[in-house]
MDAnalysis code that builds the backbone (N, CA, C; Angstrom):
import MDAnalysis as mda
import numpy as np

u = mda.Universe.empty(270, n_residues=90, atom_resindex=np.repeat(np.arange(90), 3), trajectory=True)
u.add_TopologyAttr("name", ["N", "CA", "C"] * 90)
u.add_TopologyAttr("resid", np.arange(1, 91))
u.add_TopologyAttr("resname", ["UNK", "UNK", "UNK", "UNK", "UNK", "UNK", "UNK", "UNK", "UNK", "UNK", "UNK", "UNK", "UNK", "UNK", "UNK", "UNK", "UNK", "UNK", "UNK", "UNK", "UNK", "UNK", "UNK", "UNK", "UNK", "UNK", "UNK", "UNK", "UNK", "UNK", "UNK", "UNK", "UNK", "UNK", "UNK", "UNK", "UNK", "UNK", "UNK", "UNK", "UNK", "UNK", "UNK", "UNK", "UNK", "UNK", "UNK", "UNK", "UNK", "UNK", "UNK", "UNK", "UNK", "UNK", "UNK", "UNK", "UNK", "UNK", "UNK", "UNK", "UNK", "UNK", "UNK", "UNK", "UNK", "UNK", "UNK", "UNK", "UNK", "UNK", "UNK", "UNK", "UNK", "UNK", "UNK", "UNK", "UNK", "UNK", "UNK", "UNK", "UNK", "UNK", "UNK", "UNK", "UNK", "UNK", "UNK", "UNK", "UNK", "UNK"])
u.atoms.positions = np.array([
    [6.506, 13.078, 6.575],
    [6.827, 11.858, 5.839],
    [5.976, 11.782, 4.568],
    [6.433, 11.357, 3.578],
    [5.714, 11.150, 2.219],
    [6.158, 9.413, 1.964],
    [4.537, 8.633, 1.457],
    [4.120, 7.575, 1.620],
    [4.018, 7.117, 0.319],
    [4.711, 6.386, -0.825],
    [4.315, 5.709, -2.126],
    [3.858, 4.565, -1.586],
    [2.452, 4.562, -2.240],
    [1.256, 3.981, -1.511],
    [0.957, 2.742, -3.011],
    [1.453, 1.440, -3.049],
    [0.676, 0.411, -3.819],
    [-0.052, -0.149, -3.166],
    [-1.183, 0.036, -4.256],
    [-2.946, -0.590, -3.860],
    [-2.967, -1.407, -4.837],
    [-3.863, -2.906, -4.700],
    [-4.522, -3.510, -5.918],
    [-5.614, -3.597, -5.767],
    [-7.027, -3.104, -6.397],
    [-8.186, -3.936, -6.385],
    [-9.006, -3.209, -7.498],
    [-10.340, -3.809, -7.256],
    [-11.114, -3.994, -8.666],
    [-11.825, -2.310, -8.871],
    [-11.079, -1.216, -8.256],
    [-11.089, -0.196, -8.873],
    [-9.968, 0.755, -8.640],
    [-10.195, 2.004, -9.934],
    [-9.275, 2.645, -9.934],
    [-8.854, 3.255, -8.679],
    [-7.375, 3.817, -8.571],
    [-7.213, 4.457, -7.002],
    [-7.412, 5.639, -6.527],
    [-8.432, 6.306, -7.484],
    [-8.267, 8.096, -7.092],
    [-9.979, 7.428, -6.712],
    [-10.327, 6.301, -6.958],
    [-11.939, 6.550, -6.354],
    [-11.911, 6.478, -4.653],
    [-10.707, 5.696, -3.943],
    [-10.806, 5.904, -2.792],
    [-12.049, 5.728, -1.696],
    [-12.751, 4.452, -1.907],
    [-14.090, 4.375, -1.591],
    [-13.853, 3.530, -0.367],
    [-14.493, 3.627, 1.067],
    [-14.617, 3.724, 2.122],
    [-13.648, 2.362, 2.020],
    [-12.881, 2.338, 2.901],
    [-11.944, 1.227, 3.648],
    [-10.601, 0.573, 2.544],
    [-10.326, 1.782, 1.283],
    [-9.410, 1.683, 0.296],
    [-8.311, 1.505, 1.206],
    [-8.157, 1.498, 2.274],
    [-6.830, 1.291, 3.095],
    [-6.409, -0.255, 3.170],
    [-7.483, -0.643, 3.199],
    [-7.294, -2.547, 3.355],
    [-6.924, -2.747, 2.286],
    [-6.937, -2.045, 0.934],
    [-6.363, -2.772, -0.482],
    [-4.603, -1.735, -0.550],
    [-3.840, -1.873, 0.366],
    [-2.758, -1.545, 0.093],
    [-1.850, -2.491, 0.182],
    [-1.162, -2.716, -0.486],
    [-0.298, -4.134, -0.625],
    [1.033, -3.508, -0.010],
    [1.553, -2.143, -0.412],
    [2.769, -1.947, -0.255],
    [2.849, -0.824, 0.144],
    [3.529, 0.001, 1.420],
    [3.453, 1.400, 1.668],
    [4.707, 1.658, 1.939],
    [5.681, 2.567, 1.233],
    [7.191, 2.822, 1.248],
    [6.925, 4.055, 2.373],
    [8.234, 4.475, 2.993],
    [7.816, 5.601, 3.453],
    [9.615, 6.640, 3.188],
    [9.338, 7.744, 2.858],
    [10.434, 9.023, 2.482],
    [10.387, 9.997, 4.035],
    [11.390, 10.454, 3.525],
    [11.795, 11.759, 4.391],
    [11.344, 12.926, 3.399],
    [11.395, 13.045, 2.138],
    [11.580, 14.163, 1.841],
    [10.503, 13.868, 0.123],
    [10.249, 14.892, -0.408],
    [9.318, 14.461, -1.557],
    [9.968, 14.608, -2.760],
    [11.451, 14.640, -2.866],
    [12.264, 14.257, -4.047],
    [12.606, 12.637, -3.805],
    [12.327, 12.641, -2.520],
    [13.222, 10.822, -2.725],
    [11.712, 9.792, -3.012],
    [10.861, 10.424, -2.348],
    [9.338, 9.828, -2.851],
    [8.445, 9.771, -4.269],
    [9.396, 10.698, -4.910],
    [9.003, 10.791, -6.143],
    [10.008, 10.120, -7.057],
    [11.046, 9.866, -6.638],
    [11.820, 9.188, -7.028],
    [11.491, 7.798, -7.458],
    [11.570, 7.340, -5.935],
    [10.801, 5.851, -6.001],
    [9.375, 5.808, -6.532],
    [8.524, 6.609, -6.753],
    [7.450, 5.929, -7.801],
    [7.460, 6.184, -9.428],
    [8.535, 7.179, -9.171],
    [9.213, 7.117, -10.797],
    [9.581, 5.544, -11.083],
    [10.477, 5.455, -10.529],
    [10.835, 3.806, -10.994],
    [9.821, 2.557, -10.627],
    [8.928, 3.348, -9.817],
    [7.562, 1.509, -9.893],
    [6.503, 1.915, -11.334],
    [6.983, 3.276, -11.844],
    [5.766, 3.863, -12.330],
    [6.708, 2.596, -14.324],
    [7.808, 3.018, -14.173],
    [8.816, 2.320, -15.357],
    [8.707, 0.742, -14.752],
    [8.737, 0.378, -14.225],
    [8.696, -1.438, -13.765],
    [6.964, -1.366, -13.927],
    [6.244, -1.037, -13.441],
    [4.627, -0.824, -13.668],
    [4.685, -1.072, -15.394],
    [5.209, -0.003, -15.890],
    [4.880, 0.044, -17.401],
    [5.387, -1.259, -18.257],
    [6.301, -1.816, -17.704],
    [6.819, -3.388, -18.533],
    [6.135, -4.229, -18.110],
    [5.398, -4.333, -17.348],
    [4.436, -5.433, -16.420],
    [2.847, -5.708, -17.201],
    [2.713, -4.596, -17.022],
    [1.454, -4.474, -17.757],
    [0.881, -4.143, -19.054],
    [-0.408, -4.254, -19.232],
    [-0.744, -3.723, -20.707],
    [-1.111, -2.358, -21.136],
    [-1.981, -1.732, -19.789],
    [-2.315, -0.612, -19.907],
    [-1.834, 0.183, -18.589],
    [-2.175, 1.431, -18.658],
    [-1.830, 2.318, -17.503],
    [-2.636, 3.800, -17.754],
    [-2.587, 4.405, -17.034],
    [-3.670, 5.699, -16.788],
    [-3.296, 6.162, -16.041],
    [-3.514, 7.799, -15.709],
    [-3.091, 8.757, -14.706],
    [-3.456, 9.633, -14.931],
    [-4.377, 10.270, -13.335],
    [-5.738, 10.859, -13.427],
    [-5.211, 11.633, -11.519],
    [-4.761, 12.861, -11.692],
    [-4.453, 13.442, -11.115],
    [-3.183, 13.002, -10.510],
    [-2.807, 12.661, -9.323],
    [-1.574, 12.036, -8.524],
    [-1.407, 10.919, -8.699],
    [-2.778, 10.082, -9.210],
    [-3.171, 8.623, -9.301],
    [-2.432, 8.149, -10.321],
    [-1.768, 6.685, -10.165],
    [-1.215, 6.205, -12.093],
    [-1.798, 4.544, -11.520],
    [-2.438, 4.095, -12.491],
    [-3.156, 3.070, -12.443],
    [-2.415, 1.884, -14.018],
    [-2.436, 0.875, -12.857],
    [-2.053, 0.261, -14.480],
    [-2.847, -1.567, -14.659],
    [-3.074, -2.093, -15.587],
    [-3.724, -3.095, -15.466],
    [-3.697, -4.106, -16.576],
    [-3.923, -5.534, -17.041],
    [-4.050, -6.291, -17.997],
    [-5.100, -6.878, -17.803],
    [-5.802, -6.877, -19.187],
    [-6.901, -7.645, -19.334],
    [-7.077, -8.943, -19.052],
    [-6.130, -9.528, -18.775],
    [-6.359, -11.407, -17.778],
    [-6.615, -10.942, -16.437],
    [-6.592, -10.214, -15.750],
    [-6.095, -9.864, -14.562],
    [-7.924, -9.285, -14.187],
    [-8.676, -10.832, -13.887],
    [-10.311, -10.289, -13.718],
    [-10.270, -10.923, -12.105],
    [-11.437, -10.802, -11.673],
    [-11.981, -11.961, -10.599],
    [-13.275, -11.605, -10.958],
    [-14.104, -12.548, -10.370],
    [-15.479, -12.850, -9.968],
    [-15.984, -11.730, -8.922],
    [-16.963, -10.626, -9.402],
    [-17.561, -9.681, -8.456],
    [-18.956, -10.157, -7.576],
    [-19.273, -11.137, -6.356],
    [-20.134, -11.564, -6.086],
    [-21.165, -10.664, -6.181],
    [-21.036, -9.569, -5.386],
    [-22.046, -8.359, -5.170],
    [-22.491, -7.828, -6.725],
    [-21.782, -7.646, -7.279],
    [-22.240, -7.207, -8.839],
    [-22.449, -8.295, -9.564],
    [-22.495, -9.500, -9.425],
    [-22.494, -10.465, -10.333],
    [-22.152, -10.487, -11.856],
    [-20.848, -9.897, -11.801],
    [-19.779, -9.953, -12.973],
    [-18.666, -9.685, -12.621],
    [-17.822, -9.994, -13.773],
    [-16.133, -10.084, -13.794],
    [-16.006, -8.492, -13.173],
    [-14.897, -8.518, -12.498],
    [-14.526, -6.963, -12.092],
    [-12.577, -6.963, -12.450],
    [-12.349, -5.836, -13.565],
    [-10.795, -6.116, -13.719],
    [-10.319, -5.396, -12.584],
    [-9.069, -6.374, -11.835],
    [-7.950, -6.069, -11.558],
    [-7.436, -4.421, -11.482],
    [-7.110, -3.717, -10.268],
    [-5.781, -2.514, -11.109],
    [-4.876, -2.617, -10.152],
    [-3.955, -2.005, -9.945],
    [-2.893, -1.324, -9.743],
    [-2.772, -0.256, -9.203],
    [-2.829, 0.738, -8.299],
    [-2.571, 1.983, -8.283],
    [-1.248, 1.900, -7.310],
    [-0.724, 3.001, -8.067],
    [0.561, 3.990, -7.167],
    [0.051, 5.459, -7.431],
    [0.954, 5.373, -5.896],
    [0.587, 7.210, -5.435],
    [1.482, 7.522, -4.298],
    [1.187, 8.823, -3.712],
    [2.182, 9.214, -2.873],
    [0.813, 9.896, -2.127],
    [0.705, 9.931, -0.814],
    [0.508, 10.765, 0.069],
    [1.389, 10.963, 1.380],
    [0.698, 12.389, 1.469],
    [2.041, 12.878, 3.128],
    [1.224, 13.202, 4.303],
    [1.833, 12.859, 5.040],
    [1.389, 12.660, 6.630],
    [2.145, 13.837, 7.246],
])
């Protein structure tokens, strides 16, 4: 099975830092890795009208707008918002 994996939180998604599983908002799941690539082709084009910026840094495509902050208690500053889509297979 191949998994287009939307994450949101206050870092990019190729950092993957211990318990990145709890920031997945949305997990599609494929049979095959043309139909999985398919579908993040088209979140990757709906991603791009949504937002201001975007990035893609190996499998990772990250996208984000500068309103889009919260309050980082532990760091005691703003932390922006992202976005990531991706695909992994099981």
């Amino acid at each position: 099975m191949y998994h287009v994996i939307y994450m949101v939180a206050d870092y990019e998604p190729w950092w993957q830092f211990e318990g990145w599983e709890e920031q997945i908002e949305q997990r599609m799941s494929y049979t095959t890795e043309n139909e999985a690539n398919e579908a993040l082709q088209a979140l990757i084009m709906k991603f791009k009208a949504m937002y201001d910026h975007e990035q893609t840094k190996e499998q990772y495509n990250v996208f984000w707008s500068d309103d889009e902050i919260v309050y980082c208690e532990a760091c005691e500053d703003d932390a922006q918002i992202y976005h990531g889509l991706f695909i992994i297979k099981d």
